[in-house]
Each structure stands twice: as structure tokens, then as C-alpha cells.
MDAnalysis code that builds the backbone (N, CA, C; Angstrom):
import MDAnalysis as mda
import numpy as np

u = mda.Universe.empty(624, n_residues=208, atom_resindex=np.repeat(np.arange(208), 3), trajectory=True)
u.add_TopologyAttr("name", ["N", "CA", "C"] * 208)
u.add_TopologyAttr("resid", np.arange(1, 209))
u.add_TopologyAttr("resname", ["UNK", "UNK", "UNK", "UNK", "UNK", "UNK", "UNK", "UNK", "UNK", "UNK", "UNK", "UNK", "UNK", "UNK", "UNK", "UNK", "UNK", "UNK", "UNK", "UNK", "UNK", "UNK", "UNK", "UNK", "UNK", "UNK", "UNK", "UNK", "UNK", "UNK", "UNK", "UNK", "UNK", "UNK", "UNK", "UNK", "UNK", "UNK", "UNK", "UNK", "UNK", "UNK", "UNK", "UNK", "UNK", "UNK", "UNK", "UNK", "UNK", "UNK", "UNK", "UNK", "UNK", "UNK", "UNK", "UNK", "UNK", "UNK", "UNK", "UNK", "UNK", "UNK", "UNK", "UNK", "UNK", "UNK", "UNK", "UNK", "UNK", "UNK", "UNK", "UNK", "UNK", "UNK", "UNK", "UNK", "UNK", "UNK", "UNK", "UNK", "UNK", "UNK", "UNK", "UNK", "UNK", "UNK", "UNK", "UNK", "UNK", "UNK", "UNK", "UNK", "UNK", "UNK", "UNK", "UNK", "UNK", "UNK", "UNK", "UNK", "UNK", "UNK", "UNK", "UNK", "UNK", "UNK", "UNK", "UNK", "UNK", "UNK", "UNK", "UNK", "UNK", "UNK", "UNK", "UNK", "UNK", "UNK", "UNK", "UNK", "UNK", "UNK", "UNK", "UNK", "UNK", "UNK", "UNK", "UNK", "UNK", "UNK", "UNK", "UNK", "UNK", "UNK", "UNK", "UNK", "UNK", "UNK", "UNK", "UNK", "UNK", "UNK", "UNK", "UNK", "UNK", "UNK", "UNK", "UNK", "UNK", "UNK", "UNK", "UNK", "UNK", "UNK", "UNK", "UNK", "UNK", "UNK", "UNK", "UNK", "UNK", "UNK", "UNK", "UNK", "UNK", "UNK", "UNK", "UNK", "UNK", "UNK", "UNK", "UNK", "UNK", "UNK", "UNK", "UNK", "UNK", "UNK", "UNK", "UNK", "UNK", "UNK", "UNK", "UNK", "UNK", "UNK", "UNK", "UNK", "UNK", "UNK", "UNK", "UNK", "UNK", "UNK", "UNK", "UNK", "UNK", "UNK", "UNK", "UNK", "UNK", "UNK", "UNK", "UNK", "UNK", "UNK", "UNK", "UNK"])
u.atoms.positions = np.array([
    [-29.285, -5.233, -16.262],
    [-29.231, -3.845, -16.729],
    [-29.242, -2.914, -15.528],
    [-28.558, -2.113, -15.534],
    [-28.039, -1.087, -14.473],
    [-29.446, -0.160, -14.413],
    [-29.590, 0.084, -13.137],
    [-31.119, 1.514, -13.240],
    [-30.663, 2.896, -13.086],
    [-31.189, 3.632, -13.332],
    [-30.449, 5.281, -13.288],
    [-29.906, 5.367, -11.899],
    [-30.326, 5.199, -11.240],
    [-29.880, 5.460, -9.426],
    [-29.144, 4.857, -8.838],
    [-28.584, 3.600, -10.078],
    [-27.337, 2.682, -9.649],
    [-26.179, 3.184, -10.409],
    [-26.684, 3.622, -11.740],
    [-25.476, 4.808, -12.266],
    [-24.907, 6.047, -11.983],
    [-26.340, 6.747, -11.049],
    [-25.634, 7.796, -10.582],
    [-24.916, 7.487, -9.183],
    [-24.766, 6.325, -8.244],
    [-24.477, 5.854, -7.340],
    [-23.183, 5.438, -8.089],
    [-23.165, 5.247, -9.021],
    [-21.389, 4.421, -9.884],
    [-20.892, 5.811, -10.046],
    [-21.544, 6.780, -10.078],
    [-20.962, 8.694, -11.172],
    [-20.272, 9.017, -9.461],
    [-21.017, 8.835, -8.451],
    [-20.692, 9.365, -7.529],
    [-19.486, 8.872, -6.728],
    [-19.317, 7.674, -6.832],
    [-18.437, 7.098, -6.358],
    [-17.323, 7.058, -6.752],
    [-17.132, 7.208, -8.033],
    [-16.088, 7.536, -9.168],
    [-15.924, 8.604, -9.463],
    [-16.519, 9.645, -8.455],
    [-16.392, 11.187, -8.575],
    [-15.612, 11.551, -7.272],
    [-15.971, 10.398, -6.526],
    [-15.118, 10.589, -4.751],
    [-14.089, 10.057, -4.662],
    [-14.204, 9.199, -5.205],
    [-12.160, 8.151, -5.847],
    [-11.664, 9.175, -6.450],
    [-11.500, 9.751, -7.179],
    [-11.053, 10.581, -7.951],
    [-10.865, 11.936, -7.385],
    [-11.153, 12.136, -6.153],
    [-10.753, 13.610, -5.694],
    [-9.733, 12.919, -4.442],
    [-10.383, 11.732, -3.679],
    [-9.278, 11.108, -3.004],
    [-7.966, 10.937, -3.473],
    [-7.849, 9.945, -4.685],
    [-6.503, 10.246, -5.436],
    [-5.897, 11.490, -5.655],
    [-6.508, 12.530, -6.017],
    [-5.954, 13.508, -6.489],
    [-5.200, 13.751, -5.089],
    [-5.627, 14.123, -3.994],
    [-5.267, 14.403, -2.521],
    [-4.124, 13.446, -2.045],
    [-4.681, 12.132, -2.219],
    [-3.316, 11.353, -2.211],
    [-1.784, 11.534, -2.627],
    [-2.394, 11.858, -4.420],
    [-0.592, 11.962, -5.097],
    [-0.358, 13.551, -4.794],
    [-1.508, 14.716, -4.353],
    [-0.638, 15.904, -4.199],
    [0.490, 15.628, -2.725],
    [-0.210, 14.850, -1.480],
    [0.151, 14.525, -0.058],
    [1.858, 13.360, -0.735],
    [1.645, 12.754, -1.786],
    [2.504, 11.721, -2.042],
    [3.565, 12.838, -2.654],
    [3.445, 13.626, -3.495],
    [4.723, 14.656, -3.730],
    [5.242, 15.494, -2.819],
    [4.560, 16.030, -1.588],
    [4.730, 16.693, -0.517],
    [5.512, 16.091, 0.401],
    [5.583, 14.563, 0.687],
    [6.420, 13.331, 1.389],
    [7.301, 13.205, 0.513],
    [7.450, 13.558, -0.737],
    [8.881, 13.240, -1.695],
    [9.789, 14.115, -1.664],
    [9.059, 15.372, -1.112],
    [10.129, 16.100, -0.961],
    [10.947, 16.534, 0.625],
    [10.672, 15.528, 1.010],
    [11.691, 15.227, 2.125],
    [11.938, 13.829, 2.319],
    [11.697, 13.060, 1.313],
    [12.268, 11.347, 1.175],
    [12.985, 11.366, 0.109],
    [13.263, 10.019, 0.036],
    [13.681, 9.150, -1.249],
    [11.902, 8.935, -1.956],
    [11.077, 9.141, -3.027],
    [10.160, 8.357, -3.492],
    [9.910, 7.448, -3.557],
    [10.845, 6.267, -3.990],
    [10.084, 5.074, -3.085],
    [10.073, 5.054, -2.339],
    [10.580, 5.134, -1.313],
    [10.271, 5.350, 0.135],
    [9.644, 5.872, 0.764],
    [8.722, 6.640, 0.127],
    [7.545, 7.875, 0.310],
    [6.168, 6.644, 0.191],
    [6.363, 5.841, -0.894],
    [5.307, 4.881, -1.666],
    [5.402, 4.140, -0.381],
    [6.441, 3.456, 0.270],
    [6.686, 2.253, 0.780],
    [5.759, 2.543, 2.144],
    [6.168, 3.980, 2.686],
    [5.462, 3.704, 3.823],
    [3.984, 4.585, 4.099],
    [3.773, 5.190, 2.716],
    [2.356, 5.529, 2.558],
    [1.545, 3.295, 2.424],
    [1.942, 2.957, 1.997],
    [1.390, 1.350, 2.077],
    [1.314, 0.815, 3.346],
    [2.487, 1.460, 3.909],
    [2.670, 0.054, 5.626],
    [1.131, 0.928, 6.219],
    [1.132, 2.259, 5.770],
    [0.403, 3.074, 6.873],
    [-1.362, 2.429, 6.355],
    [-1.222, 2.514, 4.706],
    [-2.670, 1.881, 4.534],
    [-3.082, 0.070, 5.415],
    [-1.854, -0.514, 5.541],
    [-2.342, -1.644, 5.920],
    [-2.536, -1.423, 7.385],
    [-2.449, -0.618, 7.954],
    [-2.028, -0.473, 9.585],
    [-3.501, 0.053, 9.464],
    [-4.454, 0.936, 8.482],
    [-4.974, 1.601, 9.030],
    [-6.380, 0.725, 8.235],
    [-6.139, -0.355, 7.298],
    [-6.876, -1.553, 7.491],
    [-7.171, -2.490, 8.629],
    [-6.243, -2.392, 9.389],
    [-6.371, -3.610, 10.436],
    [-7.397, -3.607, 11.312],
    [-8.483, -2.708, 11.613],
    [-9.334, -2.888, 12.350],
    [-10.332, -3.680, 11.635],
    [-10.733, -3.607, 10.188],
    [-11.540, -4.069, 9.441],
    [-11.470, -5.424, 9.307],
    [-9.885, -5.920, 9.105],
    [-9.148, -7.036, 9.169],
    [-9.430, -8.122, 10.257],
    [-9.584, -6.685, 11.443],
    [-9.613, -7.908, 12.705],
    [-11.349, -8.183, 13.065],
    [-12.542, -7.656, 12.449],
    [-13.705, -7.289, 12.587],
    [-14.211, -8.666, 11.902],
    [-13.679, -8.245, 10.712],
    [-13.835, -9.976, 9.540],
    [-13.401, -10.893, 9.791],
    [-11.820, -11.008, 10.556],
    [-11.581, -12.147, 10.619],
    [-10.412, -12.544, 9.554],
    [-9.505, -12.903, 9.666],
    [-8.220, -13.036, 9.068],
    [-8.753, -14.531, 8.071],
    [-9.219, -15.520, 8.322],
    [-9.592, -16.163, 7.232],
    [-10.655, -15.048, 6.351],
    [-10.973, -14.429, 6.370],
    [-11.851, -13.837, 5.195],
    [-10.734, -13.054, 4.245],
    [-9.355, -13.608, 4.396],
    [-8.605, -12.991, 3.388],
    [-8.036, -13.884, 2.936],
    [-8.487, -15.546, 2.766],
    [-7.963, -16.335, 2.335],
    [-8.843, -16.459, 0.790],
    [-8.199, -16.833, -0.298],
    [-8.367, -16.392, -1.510],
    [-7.819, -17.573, -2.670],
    [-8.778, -17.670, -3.448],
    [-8.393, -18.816, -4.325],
    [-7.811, -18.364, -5.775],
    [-7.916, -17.096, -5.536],
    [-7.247, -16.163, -7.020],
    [-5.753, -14.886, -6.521],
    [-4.727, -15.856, -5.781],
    [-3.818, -15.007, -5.735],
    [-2.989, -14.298, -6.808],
    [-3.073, -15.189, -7.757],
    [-1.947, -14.439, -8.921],
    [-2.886, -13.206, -9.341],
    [-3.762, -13.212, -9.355],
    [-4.969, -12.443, -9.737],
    [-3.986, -10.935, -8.916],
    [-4.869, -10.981, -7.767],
    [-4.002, -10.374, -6.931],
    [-2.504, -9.868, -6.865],
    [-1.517, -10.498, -7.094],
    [-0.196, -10.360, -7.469],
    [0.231, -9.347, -8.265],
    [-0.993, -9.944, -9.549],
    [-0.264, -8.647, -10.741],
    [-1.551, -7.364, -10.200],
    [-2.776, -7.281, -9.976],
    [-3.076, -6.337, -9.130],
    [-2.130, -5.346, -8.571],
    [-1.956, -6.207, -7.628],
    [-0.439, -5.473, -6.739],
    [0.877, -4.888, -7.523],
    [1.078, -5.901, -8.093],
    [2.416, -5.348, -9.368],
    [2.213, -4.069, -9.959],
    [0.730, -4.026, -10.701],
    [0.460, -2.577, -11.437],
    [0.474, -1.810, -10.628],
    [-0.463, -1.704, -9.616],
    [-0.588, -0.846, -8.738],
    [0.537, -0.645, -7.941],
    [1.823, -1.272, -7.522],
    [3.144, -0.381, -7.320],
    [3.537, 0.213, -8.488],
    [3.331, -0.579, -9.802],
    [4.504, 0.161, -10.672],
    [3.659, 1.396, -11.345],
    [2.318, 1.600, -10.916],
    [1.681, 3.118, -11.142],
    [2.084, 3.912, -10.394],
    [1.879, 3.456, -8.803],
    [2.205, 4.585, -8.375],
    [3.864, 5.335, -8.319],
    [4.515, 4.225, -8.630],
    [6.044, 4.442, -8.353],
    [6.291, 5.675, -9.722],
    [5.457, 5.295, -10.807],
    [6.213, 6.251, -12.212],
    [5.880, 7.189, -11.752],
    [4.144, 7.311, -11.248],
    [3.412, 8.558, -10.323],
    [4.379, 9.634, -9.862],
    [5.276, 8.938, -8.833],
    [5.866, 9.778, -7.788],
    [7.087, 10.198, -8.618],
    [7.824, 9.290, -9.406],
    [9.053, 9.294, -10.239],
    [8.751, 10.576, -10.995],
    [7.588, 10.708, -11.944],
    [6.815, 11.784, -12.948],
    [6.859, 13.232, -12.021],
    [6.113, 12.997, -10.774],
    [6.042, 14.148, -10.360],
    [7.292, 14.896, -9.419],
    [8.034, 14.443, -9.258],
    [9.043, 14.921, -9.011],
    [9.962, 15.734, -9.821],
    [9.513, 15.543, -10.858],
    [10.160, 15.922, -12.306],
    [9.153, 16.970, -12.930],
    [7.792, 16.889, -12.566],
    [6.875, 17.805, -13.128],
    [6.044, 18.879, -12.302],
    [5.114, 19.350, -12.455],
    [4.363, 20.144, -11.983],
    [3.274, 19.074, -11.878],
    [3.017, 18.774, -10.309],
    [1.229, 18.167, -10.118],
    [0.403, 18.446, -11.088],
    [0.343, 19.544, -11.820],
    [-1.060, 19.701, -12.819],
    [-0.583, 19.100, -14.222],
    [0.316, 19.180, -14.427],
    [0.927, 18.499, -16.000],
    [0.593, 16.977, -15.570],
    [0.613, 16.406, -14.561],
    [1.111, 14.682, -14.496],
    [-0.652, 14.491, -13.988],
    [-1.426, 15.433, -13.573],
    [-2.441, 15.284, -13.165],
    [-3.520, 15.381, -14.635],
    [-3.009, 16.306, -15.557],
    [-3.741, 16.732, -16.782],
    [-3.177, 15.257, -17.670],
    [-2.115, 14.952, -17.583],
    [-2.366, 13.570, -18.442],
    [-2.244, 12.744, -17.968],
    [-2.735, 12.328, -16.637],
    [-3.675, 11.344, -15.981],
    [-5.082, 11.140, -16.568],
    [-5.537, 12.038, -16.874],
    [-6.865, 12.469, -17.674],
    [-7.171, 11.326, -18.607],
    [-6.052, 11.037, -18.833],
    [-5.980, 9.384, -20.574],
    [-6.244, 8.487, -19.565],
    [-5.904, 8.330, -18.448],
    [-6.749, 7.248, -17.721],
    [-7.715, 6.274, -18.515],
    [-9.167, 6.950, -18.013],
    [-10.243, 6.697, -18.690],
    [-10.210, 6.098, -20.165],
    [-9.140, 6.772, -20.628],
    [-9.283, 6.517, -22.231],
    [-8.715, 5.226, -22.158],
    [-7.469, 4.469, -21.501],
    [-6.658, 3.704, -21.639],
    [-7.770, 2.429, -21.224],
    [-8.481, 2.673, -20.003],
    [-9.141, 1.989, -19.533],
    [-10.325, 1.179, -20.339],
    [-10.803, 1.831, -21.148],
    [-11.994, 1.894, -21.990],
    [-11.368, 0.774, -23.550],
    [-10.395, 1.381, -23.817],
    [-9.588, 0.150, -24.875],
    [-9.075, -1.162, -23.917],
    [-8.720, -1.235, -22.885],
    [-8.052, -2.264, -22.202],
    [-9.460, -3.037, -21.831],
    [-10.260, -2.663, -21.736],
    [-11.513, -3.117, -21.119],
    [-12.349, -4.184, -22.563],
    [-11.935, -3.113, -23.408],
    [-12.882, -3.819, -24.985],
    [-12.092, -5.174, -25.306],
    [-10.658, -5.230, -24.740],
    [-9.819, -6.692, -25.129],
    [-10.095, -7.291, -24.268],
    [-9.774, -7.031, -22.920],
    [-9.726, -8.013, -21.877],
    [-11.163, -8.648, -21.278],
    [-12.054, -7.506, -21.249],
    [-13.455, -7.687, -20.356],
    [-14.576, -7.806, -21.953],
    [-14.056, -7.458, -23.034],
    [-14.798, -7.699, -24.312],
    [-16.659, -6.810, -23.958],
    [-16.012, -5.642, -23.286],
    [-17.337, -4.346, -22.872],
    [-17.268, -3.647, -24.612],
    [-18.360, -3.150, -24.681],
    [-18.742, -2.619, -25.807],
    [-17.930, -1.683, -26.245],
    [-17.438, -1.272, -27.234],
    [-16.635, -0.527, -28.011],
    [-17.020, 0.206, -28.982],
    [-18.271, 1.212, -28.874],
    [-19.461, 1.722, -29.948],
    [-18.536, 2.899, -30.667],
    [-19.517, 3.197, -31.666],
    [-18.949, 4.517, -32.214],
    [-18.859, 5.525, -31.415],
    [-19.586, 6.046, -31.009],
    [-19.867, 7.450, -29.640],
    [-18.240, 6.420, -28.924],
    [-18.433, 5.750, -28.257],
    [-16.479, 5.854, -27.475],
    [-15.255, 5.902, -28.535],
    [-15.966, 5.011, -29.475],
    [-14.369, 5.234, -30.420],
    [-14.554, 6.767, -30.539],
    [-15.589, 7.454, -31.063],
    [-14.995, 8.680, -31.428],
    [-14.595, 9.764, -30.100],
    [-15.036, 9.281, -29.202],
    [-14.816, 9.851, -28.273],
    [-13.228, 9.938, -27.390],
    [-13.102, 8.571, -27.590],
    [-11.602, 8.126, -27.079],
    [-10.496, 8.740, -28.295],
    [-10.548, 8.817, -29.740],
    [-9.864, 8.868, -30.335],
    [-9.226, 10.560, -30.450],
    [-10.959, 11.335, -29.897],
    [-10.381, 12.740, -29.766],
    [-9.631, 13.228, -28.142],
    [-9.832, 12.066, -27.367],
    [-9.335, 12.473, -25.685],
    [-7.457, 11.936, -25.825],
    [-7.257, 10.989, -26.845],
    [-6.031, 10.756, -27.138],
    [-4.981, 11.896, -27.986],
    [-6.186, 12.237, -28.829],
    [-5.893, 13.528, -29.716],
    [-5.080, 14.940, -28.384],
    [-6.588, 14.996, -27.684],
    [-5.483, 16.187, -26.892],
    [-4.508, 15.555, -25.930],
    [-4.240, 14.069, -25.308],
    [-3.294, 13.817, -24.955],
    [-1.797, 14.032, -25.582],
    [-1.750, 13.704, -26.362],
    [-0.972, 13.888, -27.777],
    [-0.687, 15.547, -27.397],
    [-1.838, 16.618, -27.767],
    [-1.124, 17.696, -27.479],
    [-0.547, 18.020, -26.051],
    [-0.834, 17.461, -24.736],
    [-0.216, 17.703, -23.309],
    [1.302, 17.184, -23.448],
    [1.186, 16.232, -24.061],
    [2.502, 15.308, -23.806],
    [3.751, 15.858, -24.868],
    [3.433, 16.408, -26.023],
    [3.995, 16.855, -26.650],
    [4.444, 18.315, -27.457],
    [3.917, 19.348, -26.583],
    [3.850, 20.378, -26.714],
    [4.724, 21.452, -27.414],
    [5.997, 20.584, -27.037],
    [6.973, 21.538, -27.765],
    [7.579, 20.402, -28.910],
    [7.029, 19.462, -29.127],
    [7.630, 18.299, -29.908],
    [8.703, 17.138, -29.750],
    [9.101, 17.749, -28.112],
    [9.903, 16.577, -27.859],
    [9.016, 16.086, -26.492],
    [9.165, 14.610, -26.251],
    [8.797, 14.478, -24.968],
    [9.964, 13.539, -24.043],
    [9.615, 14.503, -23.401],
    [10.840, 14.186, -22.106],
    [10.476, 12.900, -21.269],
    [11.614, 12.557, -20.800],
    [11.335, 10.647, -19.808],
    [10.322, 11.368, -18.779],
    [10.216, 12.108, -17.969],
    [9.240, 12.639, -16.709],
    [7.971, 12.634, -18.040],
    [7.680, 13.110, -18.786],
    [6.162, 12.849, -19.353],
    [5.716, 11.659, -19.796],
    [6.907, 10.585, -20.040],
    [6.556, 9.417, -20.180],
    [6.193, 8.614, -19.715],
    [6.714, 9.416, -18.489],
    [6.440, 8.010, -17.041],
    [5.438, 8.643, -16.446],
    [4.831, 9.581, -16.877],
    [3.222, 10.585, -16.158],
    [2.399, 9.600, -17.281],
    [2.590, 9.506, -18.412],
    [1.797, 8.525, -19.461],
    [1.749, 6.908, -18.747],
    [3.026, 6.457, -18.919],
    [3.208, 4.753, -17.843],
    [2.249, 4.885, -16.980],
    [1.997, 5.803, -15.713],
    [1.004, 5.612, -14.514],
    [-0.180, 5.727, -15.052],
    [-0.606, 6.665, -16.310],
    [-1.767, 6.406, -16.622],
    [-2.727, 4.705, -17.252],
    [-1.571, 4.399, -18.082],
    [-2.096, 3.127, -18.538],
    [-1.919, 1.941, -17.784],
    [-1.061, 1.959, -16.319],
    [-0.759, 1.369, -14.988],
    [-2.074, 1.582, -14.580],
    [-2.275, 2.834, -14.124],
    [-3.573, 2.995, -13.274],
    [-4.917, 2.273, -14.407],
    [-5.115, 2.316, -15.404],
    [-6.268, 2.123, -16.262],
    [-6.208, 0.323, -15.801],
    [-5.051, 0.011, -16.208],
    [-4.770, -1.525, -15.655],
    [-4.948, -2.078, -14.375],
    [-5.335, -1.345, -13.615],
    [-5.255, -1.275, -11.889],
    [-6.923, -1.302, -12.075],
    [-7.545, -0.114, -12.662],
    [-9.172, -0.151, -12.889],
    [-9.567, -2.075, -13.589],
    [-8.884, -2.813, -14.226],
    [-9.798, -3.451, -14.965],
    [-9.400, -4.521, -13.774],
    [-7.860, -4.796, -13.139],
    [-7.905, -5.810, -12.161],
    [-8.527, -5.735, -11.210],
    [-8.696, -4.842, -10.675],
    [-10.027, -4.686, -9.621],
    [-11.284, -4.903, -10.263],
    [-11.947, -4.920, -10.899],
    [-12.664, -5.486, -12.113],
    [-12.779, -7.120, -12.095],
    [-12.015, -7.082, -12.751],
    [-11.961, -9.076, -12.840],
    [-12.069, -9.554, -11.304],
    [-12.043, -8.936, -10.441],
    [-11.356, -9.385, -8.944],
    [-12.866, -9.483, -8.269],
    [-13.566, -8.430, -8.201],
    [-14.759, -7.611, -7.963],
    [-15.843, -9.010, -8.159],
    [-15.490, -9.519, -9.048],
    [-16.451, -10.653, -9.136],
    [-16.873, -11.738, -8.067],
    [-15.570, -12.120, -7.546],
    [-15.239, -13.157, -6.403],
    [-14.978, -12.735, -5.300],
    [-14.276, -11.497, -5.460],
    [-13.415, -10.986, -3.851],
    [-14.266, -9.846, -3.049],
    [-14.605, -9.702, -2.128],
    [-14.891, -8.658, -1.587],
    [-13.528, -7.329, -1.653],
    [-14.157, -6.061, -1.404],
    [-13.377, -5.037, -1.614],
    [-12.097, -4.993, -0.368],
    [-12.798, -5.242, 0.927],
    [-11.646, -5.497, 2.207],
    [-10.047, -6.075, 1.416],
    [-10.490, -7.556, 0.897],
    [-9.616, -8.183, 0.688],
    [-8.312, -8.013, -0.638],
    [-9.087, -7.124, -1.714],
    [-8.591, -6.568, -2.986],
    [-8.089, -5.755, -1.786],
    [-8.225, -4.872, -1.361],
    [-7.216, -4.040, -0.679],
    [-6.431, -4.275, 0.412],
    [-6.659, -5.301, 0.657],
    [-5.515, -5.800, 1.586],
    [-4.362, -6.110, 0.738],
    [-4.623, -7.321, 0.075],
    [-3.433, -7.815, -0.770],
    [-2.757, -6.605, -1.411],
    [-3.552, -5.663, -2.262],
    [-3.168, -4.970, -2.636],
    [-1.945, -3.974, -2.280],
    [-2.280, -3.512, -0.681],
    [-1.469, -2.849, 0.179],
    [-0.097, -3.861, 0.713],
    [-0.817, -4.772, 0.908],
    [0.676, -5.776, 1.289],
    [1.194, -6.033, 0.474],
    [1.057, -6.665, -0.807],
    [1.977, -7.069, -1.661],
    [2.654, -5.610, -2.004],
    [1.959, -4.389, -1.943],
    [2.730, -3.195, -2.352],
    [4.054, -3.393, -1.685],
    [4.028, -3.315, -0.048],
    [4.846, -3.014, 0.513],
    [5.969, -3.961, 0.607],
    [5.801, -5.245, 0.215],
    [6.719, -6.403, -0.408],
    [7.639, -5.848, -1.089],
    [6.418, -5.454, -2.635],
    [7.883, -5.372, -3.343],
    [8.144, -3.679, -2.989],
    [7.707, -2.796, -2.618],
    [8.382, -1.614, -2.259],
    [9.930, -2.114, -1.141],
    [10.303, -3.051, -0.296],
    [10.689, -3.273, 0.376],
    [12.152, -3.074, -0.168],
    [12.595, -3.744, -1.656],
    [14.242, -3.536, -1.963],
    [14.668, -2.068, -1.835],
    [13.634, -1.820, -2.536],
    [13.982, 0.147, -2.933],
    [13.964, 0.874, -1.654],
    [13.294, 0.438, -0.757],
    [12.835, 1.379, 0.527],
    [14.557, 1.376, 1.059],
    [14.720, -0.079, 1.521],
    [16.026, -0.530, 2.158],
    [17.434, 0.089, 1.576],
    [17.517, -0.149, 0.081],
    [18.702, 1.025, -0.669],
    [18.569, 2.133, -0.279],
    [17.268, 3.110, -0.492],
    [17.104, 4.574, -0.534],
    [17.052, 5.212, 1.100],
    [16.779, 4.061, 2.105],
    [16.167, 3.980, 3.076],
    [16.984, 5.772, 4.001],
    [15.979, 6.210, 4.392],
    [16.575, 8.070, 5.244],
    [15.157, 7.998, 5.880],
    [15.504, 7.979, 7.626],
    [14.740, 7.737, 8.618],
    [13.591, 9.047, 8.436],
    [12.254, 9.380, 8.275],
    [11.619, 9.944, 7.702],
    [11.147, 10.759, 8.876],
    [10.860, 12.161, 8.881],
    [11.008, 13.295, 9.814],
    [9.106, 12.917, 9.981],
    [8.629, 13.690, 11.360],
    [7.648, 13.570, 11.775],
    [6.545, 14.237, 10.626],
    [6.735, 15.741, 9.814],
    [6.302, 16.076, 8.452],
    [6.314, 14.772, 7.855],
    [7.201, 14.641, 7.316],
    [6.856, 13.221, 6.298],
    [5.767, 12.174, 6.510],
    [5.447, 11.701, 8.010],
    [4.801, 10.982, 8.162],
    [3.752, 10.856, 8.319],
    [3.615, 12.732, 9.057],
    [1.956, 13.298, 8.403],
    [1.424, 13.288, 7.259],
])
């Protein structure tokens, strides 16, 4: 059983992820608009693994040897194909529309969690989740039609919720170094076809 000071240590930490991201995908639309988007994704990744490598070399390169790669794999899979709708969405939207129904996150997370991880599913969340879907429903559909850019701001949400539970299952066995290593490398794997098609040598702005 969790103690109050380990929950507010979980509130806080999940209060600092969450302003990081936000900073991330505003910095990730700001690089899109002088790239190709994947190609924005591809080498925001090379730069996270480059800027892992001291940690990498501190631990020790066997401490990233791992007996749950597929684990990892689709890890990696969601987590490109979130961020890719991410950048796809916001290019097409206003940061605060793709950021306001990011918000279902949580919600997506919380049902994906009751199947897969079989976490409690009480009345207080059902009713809670059922009214945070409710105003999703009104963001996404406002004028009654919804357009492919709001769909794919919805895709990254239930990508990203899926990204929360594989780090999850992972969390058990893996240290965090190593979830984010793979994570970042396998990104930049499969970012690699799209980078190479779209590929436009990226101005010194961009790379800031």
C-alpha cells in the first residue's frame, strides 16, 4: 500500500512529465515548421540518444542487455506512432486544440489499464471517466463534423495512454535508463524510412 508522501512524490512527478511534454510538442511544432515532421521526430530521437550516452557509458553498455525485447519493441512502436500523429495533428491544428484533447490521455489510460494491468475500475472512475469522455466528445466535435487532424490529435492520445501502461509492464524488470534507451533507439529505427524520403538538411534553428 502506497503512503501519502509516496503519492504525493507520484502527483509530483506526473505533474513535471507533463509540463516537460507539453514544452517538448510546443519545441516539436516549432522544428516542423521548418522540416518535414518526421523528420523533426527523427532527429529530436538521435538527439535524445546522444544526450543519453553519458548515463549509458556510466552504467555500462551491458546494463542494457534485456530479456524482454518485444516488450520494448512495441514500447517503441507506440511511442513513434504517438508522437508521429502528435506532430501530423499539430501541424494541422492549433497547439491548444491537440493539447486540450490530449487531456483523454488519462481517461484512455485508466480503461487500458482495467484490461491489461486488471487495476481497479470503481464507480468514482467509471463515473468520472465517462464524464471526461463526455467533454472529449464536445472538443473533438464541435461543429459536428470531425476532421482527419482531430483524429489523429485523438490516435496520439490513446498512443500516448498505451505508451503510459508499456512503461508500466516494463517498470517491473527494467530500470528507467534502459526503457529509455530502447525506446529512443528503436524510435529512430523506424523514424529512419520517413526521415530518408522527406529528408531537407535542417537549418541551425531547427536544431535548437
Amino acid at each position: 500500500m502506497n503512503s501519502l508522501a509516496d503519492n504525493v512524490q507520484a502527483m509530483l512527478w506526473m505533474a513535471a512529465a507533463v509540463l516537460c511534454l507539453t514544452l517538448m510538442e510546443a519545441l516539436l511544432k516549432l522544428a516542423a515548421l521548418g522540416l518535414p515532421p518526421l523528420l523533426a521526430i527523427t532527429i529530436r530521437m538521435v538527439i535524445g540518444v546522444l544526450m543519453l550516452t553519458p548515463w549509458i557509458l556510466r552504467a555500462g553498455v551491458r546494463s542494457l542487455k534485456t530479456e524482454r525485447f518485444a516488450t520494448h519493441f512495441w514500447r517503441g512502436l507506440v511511442g513513434y506512432l504517438g508522437l508521429a500523429t502528435f506532430i501530423l495533428a499539430v501541424t494541422q491544428l492549433p497547439l491548444a486544440d491537440v493539447t486540450a484533447i490530449s487531456f483523454s490521455r488519462p481517461l484512455w489510460a485508466i480503461l487500458i489499464a482495467a484490461i491489461v494491468l486488471g487495476e481497479a475500475f470503481n464507480m468514482r472512475r467509471g463515473v468520472a471517466t465517462l464524464i471526461g469522455f463526455a467533454g472529449v466528445l464536445i472538443m473533438v466535435r464541435p461543429g459536428g463534423a470531425i476532421e482527419t487532424a482531430t483524429l489523429l490529435a485523438l490516435a496520439h492520445s490513446v498512443l500516448s495512454a498505451l505508451t503510459i501502461i508499456y512503461v508500466r509492464l516494463l517498470s517491473s524488470t527494467e530500470p528507467p535508463l534502459r526503457i529509455m534507451v530502447y525506446h529512443q533507439s528503436l524510435s529512430v529505427l523506424f523514424g529512419l524510412g520517413p526521415s530518408m524520403y522527406y529528408w531537407l538538411t535542417p537549418g541551425l534553428e531547427s536544431l535548437l
